[in-house]
C-alpha positions in Angstrom: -2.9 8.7 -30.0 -5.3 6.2 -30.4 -4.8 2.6 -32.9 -4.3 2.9 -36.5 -6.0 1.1 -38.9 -4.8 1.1 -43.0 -5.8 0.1 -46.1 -3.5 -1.7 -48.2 -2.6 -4.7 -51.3 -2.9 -8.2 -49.9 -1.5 -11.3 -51.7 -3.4 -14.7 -51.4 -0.9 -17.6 -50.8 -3.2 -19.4 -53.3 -1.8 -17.4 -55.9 -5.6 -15.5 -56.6 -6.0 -12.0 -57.8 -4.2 -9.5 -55.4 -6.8 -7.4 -53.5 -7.1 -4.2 -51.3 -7.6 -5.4 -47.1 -8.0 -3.0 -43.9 -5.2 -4.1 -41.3 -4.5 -2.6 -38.0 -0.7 -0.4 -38.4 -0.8 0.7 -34.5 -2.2 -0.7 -31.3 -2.5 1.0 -28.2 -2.7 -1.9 -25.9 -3.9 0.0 -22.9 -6.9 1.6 -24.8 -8.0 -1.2 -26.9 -8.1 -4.5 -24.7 -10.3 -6.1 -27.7 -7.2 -5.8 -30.2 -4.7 -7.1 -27.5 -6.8 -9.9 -27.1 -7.0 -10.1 -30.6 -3.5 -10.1 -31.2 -2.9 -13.1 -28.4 -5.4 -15.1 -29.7 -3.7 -15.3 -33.1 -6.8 -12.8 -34.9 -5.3 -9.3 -35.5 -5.0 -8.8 -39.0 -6.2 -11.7 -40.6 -8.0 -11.1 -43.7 -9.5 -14.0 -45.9 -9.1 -14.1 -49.9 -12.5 -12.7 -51.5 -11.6 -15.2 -54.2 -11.0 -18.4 -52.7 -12.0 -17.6 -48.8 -8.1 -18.8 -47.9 -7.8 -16.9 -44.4 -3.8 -15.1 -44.0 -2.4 -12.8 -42.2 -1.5 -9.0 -44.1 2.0 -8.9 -43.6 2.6 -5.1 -43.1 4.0 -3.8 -40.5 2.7 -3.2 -37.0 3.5 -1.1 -34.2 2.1 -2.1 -30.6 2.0 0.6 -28.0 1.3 0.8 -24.1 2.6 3.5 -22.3 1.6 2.5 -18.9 3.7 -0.8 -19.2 6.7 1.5 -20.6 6.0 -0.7 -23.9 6.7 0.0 -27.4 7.6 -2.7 -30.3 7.9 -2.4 -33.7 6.7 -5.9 -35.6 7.9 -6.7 -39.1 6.1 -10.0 -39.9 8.4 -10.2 -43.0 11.7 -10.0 -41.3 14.0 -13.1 -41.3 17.2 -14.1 -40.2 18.5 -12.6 -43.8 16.7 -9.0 -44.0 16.6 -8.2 -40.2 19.3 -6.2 -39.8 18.0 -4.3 -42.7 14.2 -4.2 -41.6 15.6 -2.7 -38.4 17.6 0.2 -39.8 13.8 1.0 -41.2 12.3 0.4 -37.9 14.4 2.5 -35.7 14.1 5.7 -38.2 10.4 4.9 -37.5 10.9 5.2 -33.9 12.8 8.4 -34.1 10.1 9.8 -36.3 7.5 8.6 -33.7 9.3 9.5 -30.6 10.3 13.4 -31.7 6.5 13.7 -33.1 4.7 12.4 -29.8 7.0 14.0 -27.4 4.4 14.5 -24.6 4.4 10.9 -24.1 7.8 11.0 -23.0 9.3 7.8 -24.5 12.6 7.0 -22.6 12.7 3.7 -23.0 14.2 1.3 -25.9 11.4 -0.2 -28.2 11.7 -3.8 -29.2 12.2 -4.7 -32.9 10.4 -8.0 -33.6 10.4 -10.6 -36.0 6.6 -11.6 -36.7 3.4 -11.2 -34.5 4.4 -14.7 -32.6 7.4 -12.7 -31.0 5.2 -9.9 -30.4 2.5 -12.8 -28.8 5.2 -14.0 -26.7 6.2 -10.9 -25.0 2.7 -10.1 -24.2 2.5 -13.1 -22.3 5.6 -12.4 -20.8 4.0 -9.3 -19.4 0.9 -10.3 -17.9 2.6 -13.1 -16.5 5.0 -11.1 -14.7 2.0 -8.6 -13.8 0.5 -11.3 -12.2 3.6 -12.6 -10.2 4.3 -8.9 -9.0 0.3 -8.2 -7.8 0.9 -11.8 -5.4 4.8 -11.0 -4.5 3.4 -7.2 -3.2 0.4 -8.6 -1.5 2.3 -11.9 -0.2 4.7 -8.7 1.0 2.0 -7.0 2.8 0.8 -10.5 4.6 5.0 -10.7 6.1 5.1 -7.1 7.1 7.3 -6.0 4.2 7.3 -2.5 2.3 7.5 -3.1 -1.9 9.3 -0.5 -4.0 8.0 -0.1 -7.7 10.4 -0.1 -10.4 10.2 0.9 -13.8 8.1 -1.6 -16.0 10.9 -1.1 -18.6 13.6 -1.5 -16.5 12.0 -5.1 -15.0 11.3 -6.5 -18.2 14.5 -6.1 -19.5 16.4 -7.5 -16.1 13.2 -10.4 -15.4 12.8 -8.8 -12.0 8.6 -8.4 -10.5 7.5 -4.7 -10.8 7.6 -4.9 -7.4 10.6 -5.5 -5.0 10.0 -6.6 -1.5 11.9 -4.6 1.3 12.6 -6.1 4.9 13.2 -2.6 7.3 13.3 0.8 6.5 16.7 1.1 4.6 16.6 0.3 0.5 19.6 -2.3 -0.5 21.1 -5.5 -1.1 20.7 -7.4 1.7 17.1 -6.0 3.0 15.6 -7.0 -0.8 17.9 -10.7 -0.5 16.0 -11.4 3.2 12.6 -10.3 2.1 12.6 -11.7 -1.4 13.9 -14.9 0.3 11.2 -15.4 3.0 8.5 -14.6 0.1 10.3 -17.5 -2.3 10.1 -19.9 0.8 6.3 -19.2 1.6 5.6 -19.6 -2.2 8.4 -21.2 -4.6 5.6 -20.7 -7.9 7.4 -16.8 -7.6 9.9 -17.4 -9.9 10.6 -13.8 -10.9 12.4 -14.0 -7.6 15.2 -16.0 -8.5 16.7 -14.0 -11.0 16.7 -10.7 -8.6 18.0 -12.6 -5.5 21.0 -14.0 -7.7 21.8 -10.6 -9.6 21.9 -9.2 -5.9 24.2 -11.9 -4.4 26.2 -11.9 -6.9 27.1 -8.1 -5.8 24.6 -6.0 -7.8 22.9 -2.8 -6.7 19.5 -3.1 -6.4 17.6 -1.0 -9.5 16.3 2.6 -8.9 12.8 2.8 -7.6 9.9 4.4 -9.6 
């Protein structure tokens, strides 16, 4: 499946004549790095008025897809607080349409409902942020003598944990992924995604399944 682009009305804030504007409906963000960029840079899917050159964004719809981050989110840019529960009823049909039509992908995962493109922006960032954290806790890992264990990119954005989880010894639990975790945190405190997995697991949770 690769991104979607439509054709549909498009309403000048300036009140002008309503006219016809390509947008983009889906994004494959692993395929198409120029439309994520797009996207964080505030440029997917603005249009600019024929009549006065005011530049706006098309508010349809817009669903964002990358299957090797386990990531799927449906954008409504015309949700509010008023019409989101509504807007979401629509969106998870649209899920269930997608998921039983594209079952070779193999969606297991929950899709995110979002409010507008800036919650969309935001949980992009989120992602390469924690990409980045993860590639330096797994070679910081390497440089102690630690193993890493890959988790689910799903299951680690939802929980805020590194896609990666550092392992002192041989055996997979608690208190091996506490001491290494620890000893990475204390060489390097700027690896924050380490906080919230060394608290979950002293507070008595299991570590998460590996990949």
């Amino acid at each position: 499946m690769k991104s979607i682009k439509g054709e549909g009305g498009a309403t000048c804030p300036n009140g002008c004549e309503p006219f016809e504007a390509e947008y983009w409906t889906l994004v494959r963000g692993d395929k198409d790095a120029e439309l994520k960029e797009a996207l964080l840079g505030g440029e997917l899917n603005l249009i600019s008025c024929p009549s006065c050159g005011e530049f706006f964004y098309h508010d349809r719809d817009i669903v964002y897809f990358d299957p090797t981050k386990e990531l799927l989110a449906f954008v409504s840019p015309k949700a509010d607080k008023k019409n989101f529960d509504e807007i979401k009823k629509k969106m998870q049909k649209d899920f269930d349409f997608l998921r039983k039509n594209l079952a070779e992908m193999n969606i297991t995962y929950s899709p995110f409902y979002l409010a507008g493109m800036e919650e969309l922006k935001s949980l992009l960032e989120y992602d390469d942020y924690s990409s980045c954290q993860s590639e330096v806790i797994a070679a910081s890992a390497a440089q102690q003598g630690f193993k890493i264990v890959p988790l689910s990119p799903a299951e680690a954005r939802v929980k805020g944990y590194p896609l990666y989880l550092p392992v002192a010894g041989d055996k997979y639990d608690s208190a091996s992924v506490v001491k290494a975790a620890e000893a990475l945190l204390a060489a390097n405190s700027s690896l924050t995604l380490l906080s919230a997995l060394i608290k979950d697991l002293k507070s008595g949770k299991e570590p998460p399944a590996r990949l």
